[in-house]
C-alpha positions in Angstrom: 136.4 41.4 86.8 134.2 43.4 84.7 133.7 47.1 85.5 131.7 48.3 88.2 127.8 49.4 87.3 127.4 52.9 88.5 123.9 53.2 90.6 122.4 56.3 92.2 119.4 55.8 95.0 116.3 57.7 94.4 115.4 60.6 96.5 113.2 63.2 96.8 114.9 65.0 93.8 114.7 61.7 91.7 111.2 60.9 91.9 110.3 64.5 90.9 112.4 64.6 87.8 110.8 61.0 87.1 108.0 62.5 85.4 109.9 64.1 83.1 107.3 66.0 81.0 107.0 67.8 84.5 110.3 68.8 84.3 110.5 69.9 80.9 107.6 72.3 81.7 109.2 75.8 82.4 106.5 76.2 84.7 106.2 72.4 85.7 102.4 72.1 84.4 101.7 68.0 85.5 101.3 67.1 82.5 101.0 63.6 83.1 98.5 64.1 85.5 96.3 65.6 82.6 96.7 63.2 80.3 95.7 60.2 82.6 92.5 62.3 83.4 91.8 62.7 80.0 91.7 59.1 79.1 89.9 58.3 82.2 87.0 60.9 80.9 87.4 63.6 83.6 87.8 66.7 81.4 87.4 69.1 84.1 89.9 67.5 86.4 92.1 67.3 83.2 91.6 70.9 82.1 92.4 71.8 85.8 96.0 70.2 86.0 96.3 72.1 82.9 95.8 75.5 83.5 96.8 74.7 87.4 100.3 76.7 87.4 99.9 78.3 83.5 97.0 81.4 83.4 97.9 80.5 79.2 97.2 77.1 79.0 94.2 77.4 76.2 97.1 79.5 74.4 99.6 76.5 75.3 97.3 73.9 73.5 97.2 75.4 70.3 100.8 77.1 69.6 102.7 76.1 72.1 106.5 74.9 71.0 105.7 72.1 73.7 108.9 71.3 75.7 107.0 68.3 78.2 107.0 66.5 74.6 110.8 66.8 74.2 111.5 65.7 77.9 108.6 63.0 77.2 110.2 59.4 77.6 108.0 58.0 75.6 110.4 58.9 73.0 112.8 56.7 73.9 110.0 53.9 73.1 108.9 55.7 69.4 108.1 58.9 69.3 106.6 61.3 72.3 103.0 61.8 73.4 101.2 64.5 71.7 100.7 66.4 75.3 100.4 70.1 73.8 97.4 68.6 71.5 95.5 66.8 74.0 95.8 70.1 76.0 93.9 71.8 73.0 91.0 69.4 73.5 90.9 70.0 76.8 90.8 73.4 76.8 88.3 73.2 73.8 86.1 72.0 76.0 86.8 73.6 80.1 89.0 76.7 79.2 87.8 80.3 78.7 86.8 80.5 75.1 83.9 78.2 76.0 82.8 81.9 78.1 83.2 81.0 81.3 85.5 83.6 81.9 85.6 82.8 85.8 85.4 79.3 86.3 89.4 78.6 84.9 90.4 81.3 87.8 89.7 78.5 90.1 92.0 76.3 89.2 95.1 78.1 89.8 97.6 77.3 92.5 99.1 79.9 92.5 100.0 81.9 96.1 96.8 83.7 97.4 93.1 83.0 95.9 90.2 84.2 93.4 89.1 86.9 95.9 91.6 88.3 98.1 91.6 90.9 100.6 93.2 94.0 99.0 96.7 94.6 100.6 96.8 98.8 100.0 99.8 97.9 97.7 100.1 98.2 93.6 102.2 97.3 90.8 102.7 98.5 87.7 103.2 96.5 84.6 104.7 97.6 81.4 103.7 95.2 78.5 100.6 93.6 77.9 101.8 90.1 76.6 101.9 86.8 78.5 104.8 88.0 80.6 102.7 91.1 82.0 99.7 89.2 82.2 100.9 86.5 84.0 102.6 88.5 86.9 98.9 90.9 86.7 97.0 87.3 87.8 99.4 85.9 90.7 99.6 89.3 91.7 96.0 89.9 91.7 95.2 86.7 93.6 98.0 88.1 96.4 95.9 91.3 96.3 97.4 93.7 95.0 96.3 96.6 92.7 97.6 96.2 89.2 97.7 98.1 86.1 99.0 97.1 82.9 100.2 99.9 80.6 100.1 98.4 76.8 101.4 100.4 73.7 99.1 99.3 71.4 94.9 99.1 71.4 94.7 95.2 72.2 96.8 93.5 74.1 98.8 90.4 73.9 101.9 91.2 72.9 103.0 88.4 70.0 100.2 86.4 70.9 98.0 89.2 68.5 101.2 91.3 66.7 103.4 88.3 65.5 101.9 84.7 65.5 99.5 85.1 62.2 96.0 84.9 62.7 95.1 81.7 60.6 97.0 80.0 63.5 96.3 81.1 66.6 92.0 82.1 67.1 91.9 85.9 68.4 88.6 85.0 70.0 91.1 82.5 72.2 93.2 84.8 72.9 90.8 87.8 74.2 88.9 85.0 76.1 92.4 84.1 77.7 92.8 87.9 78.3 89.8 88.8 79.9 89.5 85.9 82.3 92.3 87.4 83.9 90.7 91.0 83.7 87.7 89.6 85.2 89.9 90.3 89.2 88.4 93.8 89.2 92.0 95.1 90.6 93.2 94.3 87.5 93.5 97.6 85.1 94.5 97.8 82.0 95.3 101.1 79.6 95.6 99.9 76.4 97.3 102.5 74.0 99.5 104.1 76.6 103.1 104.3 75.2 105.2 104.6 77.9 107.9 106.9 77.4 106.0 109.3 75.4 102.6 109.1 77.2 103.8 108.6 80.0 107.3 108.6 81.8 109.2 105.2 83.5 109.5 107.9 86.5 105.6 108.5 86.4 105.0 104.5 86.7 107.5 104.3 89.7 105.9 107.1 91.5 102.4 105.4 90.7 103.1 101.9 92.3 105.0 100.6 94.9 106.9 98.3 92.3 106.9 98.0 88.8 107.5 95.1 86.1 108.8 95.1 82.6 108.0 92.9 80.0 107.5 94.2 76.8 109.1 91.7 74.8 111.2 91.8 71.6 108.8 93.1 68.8 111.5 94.7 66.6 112.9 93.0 64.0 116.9 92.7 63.2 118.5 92.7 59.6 121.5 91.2 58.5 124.0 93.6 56.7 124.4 92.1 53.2 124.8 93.9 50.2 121.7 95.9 49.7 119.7 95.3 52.6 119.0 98.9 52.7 116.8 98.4 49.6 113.5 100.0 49.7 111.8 96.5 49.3 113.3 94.6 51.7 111.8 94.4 55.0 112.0 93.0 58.7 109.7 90.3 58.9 108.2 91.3 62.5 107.1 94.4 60.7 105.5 92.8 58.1 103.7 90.1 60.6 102.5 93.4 62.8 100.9 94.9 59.8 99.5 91.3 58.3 97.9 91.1 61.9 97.0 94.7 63.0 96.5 96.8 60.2 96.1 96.4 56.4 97.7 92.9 54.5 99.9 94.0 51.9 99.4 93.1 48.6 101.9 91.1 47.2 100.4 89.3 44.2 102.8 91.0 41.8 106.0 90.1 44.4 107.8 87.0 44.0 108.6 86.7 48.2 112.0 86.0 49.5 112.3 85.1 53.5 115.9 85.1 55.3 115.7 83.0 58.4 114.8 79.4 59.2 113.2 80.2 62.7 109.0 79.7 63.7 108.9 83.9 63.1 110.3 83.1 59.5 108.0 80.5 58.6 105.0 82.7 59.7 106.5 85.2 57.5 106.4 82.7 54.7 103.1 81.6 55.1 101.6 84.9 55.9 103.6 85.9 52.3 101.3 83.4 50.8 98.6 84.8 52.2 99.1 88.1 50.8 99.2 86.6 47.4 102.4 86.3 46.7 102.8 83.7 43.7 105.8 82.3 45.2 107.5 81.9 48.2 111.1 81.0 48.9 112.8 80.6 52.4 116.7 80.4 52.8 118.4 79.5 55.8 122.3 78.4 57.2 120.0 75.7 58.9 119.9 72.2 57.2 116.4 70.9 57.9 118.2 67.0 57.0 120.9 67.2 60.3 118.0 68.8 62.9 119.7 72.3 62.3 116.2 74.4 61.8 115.0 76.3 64.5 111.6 76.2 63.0 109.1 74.1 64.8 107.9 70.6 62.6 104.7 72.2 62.9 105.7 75.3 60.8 108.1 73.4 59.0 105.5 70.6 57.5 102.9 73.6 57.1 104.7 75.9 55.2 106.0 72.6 53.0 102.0 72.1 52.4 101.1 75.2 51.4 103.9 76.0 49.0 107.0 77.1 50.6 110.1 76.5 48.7 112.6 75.9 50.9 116.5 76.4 50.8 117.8 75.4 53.4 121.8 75.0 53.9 122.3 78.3 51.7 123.4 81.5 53.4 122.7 85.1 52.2 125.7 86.4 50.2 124.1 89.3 48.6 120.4 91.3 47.7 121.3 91.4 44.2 119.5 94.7 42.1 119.4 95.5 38.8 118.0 98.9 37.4 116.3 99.8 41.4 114.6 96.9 41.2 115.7 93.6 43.5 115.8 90.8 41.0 116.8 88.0 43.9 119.2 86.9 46.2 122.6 85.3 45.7 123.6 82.1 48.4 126.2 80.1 48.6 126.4 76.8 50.2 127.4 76.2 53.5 129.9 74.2 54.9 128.6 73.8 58.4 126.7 76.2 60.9 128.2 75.1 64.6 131.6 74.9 65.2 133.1 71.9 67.1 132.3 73.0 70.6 128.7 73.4 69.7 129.0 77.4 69.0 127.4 79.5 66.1 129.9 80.1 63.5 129.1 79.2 59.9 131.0 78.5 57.2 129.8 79.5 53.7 131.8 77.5 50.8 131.4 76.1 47.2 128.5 77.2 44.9 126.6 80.1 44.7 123.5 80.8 42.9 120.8 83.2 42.6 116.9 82.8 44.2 114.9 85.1 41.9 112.4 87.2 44.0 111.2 90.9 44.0 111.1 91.4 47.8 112.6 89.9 50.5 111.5 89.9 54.0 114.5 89.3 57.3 113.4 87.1 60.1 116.8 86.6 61.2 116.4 88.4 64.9 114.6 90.2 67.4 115.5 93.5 69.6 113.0 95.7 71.7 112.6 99.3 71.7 113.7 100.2 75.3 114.3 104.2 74.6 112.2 104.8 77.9 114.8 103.6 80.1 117.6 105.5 78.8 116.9 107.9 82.1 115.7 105.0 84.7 118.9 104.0 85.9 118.7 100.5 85.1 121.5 98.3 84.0 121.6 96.8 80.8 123.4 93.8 79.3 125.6 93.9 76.1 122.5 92.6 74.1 120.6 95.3 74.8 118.5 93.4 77.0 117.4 94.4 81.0 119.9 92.5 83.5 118.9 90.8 85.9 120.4 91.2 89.4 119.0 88.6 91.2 117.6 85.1 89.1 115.4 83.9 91.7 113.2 87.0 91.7 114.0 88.8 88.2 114.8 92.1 90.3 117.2 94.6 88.2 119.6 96.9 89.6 116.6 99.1 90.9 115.2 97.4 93.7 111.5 98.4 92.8 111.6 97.3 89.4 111.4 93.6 88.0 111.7 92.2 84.6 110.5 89.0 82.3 110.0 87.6 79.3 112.2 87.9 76.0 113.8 91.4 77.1 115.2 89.6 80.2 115.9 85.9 78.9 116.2 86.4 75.1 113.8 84.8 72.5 111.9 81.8 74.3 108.5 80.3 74.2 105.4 81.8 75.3 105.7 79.2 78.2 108.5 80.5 79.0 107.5 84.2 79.5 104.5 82.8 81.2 107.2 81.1 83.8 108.7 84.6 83.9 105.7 86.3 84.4 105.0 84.0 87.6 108.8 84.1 89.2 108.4 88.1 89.2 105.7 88.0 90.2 106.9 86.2 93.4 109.9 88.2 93.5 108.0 91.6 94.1 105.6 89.9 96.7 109.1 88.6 98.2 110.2 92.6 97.9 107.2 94.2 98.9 106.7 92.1 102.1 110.4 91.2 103.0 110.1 88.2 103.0 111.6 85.0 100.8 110.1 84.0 97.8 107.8 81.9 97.3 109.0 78.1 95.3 106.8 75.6 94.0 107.3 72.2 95.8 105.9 68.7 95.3 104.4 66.4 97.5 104.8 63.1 97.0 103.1 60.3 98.6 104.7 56.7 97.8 101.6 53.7 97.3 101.8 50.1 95.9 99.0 49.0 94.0 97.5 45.9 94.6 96.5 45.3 91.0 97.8 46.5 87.9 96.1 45.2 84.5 97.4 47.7 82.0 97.2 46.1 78.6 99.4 46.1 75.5 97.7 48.1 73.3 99.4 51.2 74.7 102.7 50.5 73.4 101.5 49.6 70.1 99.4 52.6 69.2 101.3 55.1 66.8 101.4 59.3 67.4 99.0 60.8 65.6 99.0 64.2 64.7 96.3 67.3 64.8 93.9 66.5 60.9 95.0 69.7 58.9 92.3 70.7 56.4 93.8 71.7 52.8 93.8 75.4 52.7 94.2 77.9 49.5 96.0 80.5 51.9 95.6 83.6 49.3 91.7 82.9 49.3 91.1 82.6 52.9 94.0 83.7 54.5 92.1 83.6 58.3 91.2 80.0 57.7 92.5 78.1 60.7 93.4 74.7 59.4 93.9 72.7 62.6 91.2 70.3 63.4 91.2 69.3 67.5 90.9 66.0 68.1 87.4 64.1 68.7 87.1 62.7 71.9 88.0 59.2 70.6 90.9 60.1 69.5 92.3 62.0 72.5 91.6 59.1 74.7 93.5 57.2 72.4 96.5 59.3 72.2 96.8 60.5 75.8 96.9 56.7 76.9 100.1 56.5 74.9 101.6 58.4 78.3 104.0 55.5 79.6 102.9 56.6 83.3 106.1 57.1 84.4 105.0 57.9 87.9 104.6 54.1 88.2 107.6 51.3 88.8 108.3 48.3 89.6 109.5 48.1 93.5 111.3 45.0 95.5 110.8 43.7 99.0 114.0 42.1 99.8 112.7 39.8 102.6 110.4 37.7 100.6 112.5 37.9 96.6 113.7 34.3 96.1 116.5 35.7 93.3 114.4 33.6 90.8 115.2 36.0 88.0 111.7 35.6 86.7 110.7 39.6 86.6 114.1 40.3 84.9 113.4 37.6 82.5 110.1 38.5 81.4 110.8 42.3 81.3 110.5 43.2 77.4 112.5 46.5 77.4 115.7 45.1 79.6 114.7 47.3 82.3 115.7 45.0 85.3 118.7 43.4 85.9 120.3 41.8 88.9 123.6 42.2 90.2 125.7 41.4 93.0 127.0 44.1 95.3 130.6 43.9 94.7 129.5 44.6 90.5 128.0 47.8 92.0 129.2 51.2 93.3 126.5 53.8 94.4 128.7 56.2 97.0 127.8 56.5 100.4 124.3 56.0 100.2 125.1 52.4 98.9 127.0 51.5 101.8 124.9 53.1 104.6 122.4 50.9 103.4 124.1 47.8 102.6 125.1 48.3 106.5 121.4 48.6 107.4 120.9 45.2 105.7 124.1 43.2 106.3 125.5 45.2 109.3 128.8 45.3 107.0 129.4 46.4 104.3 132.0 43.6 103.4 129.2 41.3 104.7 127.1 42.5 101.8 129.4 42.3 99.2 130.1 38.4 99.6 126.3 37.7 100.3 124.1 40.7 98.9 122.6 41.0 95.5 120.6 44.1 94.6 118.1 44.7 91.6 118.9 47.5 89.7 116.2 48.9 87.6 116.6 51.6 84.7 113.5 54.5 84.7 114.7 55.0 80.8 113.8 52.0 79.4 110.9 50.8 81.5 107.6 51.0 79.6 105.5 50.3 82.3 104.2 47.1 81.5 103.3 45.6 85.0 104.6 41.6 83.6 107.4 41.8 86.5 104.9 42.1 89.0 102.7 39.4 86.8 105.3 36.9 87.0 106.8 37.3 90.7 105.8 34.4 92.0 106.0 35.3 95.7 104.8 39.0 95.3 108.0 40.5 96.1 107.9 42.3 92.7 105.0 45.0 93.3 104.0 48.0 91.2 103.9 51.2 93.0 102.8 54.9 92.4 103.9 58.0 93.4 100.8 60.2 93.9 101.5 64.0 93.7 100.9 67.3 95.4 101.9 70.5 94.0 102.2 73.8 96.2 103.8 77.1 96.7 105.6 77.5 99.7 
């Protein structure tokens, strides 16, 4: 007899990870939910899921490194749904650089409300980036007083020091801000360094708790020979200057960037945009095998606008000659991961030499944490804050809470934003001894008497964001990314296989005609008796519900197992049942904190 089929039975847990953009969210945006408003024409209800658990979700649609698309399971079919895109037309049209600064407040589900009673108790938050901001707005709508202490005169953390401006709109960015200023017990000192204007010891004396989440802003280098050379540089540096201060000039510098990461490709680009005549970027990566960390999106716009790239070749040596750099020698390499899945390249056969006259490291990122040396706070063996407890991001200092990069390591914005929302939890937890507060989902299980999706769906192609061409030393601020028209967001938000919807069985009326699996164009159905299956105890307490044995049911029974991977969503089971057994049914969602 052939092997047995291994089954599980859905539960609560299965039917939430279902929708698996959901899941992929780190802060579990619906974005499902959004897309099906979008095609149905209900912006505001669409822009509204969106920015329902993110306060960054007009940031989210334009640079986002959009994790719902890699859980999307639409991939599985062709390629994913553009989800971070369509949230850039939403947000285009309902978020807060349209000016209603007050109106996306609403929106959020997060604990408490848009105007809370005042509780008597503040917080502290050191680090004005998405991190800070997003524990300053769930904090604010629990009512508590809360000042943000920012090192530099605009806040935003990466969002304004590192991503380059011809990316990401400032104007989207302060709107983003200010809507969360606009809780008036939200304050926010701008220039205050805090170890030098003020002490960590000040803060915790000033507030009844106090979060950190300053980021990684500091470049690493990498010691090869020479990289102490006068014109070689950390690329975070660079990026600070190119977006905060004066743009070098580098039209007499042939640019050399180490790294194969989304910071180096900004880097590269922003090179270009200095003038540089030519641009090369070497990396361990090998863009062929799905090694580079860089995003497509940096990858395919850097390609367009010039980038050599050399990827596969590892920094041997900053070769000078006479004081001056004259390039940098690589060799080939052999592989990157080990066999376990661990970083450990290999550098072996040639080696050759990439001319240049200055070369730029995006190869790593650190923070300057000098003003805790006297706190009292633990630190890991990266340098980074550790964290005590993981549900509430507390450190070894009961009062004092931590997020973002300095607490995880490098991640997404989305993923400081998810930070930014856990601690801030975690100090209402702390502050009113009590246990923090979890999102949950509802879920409400419907069938639907008619189903009529057509084919056209399946069929229609990913289409990307229109880039406009761009000469990036002439107009380095020029933004090149085009939102989509309205048609065209329809159109590629009704790619979204619904995954929230699935064929279901009533036993009592199937007459095993086998039509539903044979009509089901992705093999997503199949039948099987229930001695070919094994699926635990779960299986047998319901085989005994049905047969009152569970022998009984394994001589008689025959189940339907269906496959949540494959099914496209099509409806033509429920089309061909002929005694309406076969049903398509929905599971309508709720999401709360409690």
């Amino acid at each position: 007899m052939a092997d047995k089929v291994n089954v599980e039975l859905p539960d609560q847990a299965y039917y939430e990870a279902e929708v698996a953009c959901r899941s992929a969210c780190p802060v579990n945006t619906d974005a499902r939910g959004y897309l099906l408003a979008t095609v149905a024409g209900d912006y505001e209800k669409a822009y509204a899921i969106s920015r329902a658990t993110n306060p960054f979700a007009s940031i989210c649609g334009k640079v986002c490194g959009a994790p719902c698309e890699k859980g999307c399971r639409r991939s599985d079919v062709d390629e994913a749904v553009v989800i971070r895109n369509i949230k850039g037309f939403l947000t285009d049209k309902r978020g807060p650089e349209t000016g209603d600064l007050i109106t996306p407040l609403t929106y959020s589900i997060a604990p408490g409300s848009v105007n809370p009673e005042l509780n008597g108790r503040s917080v502290g938050i050191i680090g004005g980036g998405c991190a800070g901001y997003t524990c300053a707005h769930d904090l604010a709508r629990l009512g508590y007083a809360v000042t943000i202490y920012e090192r530099w005169e605009k806040s935003g953390g990466q969002l304004v020091q590192g991503v380059p401006i011809n990316r990401l709109s400032r104007k989207v960015v302060a709107n983003e801000l200010a809507s969360i200023e606009m809780f008036e017990h939200v304050v926010v000192k701008n220039g205050v360094d805090v170890g030098k204007d003020i002490t960590m010891e000040e803060i915790e004396e000033a507030h009844d708790a106090v979060f950190i989440g300053v980021g990684l802003a500091q470049g690493r280098s990498i010691p090869i020979g020479n990289y102490d050379h006068p014109d070689v540089h950390k690329g975070l540096d660079f990026l600070f200057d190119f977006n905060m201060r004066d743009r070098w000039d580098l039209s007499t510098r042939r640019a050399i960037v180490i790294g194969g990461g989304d910071v180096a490709f900004d880097v590269a680009r922003s090179a270009l945009r200095c003038g540089s005549p030519e641009v090369n970027l070497a990396c361990l990566e090998r863009e062929h095998l799905g090694e580079m960390p860089g995003s497509k999106d940096e990858r395919e716009g850097g390609r367009r606008e010039g980038v050599t790239f050399n990827d596969g070749w590892g920094p041997e040596e900053i070769v000078v000659e006479d004081g001056k750099i004259k390039g940098l020698r690589v060799k080939q390499v052999q592989r990157v991961y080990d066999e376990d899945g661990r970083f450990s390249p290999v550098l072996e056969g040639e080696s050759r030499l990439i001319e240049g006259d200055a070369v730029f490291m995006a190869v790593g990122q650190a923070s300057d944490l000098t003003f805790l040396e006297e706190a009292g706070i633990k630190m890991t063996q990266q340098g980074w804050v550790k964290i005590e407890d993981t549900e509430t991001l507390q450190t070894s200092k009961p009062n004092v809470f931590v997020g973002g990069d300095i607490a995880h390591g490098p991640k997404l914005f989305i993923d400081a934003v998810a930070s930014g929302s856990k601690a801030a939890r975690g100090i209402h937890a702390y502050l009113t001894d009590t246990e923090p507060l979890k999102l949950q989902r509802k879920i409400t299980f419907k069938d639907m008497p008619e189903y009529g999706r057509t084919s056209g769906y399946v069929d229609e192609e990913r289409e990307e964001r229109d880039e406009l061409p761009v000469e990036p030393a002439k107009d380095p601020e020029f933004n090149t990314t085009l939102e989509y028209a309205e048609a065209e967001a329809k159109e590629q938000a009704g790619r979204c296989l619904e995954c929230h919807i699935h064929p279901t069985f009533e036993a009592d009326i199937c007459i095993l005609c086998g039509g539903c699996v044979d009509v089901c164009p992705s093999y997503c159905l199949s039948m099987k008796t229930v001695d070919r299956v094994e699926g635990g105890e779960s299986l047998k307490v319901l085989a005994e519900m049905e047969f009152g044995d569970m022998a009984v049911a394994q001589e008689q029974g025959s189940v339907m197992l269906f496959d949540p991977l494959k099914c496209i969503r099509c409806g033509m089971c429920a089309q061909k049942c002929p005694t309406g057994a076969c049903k398509m049914s929905v599971n309508e969602f709720e999401d709360c904190f409690a």
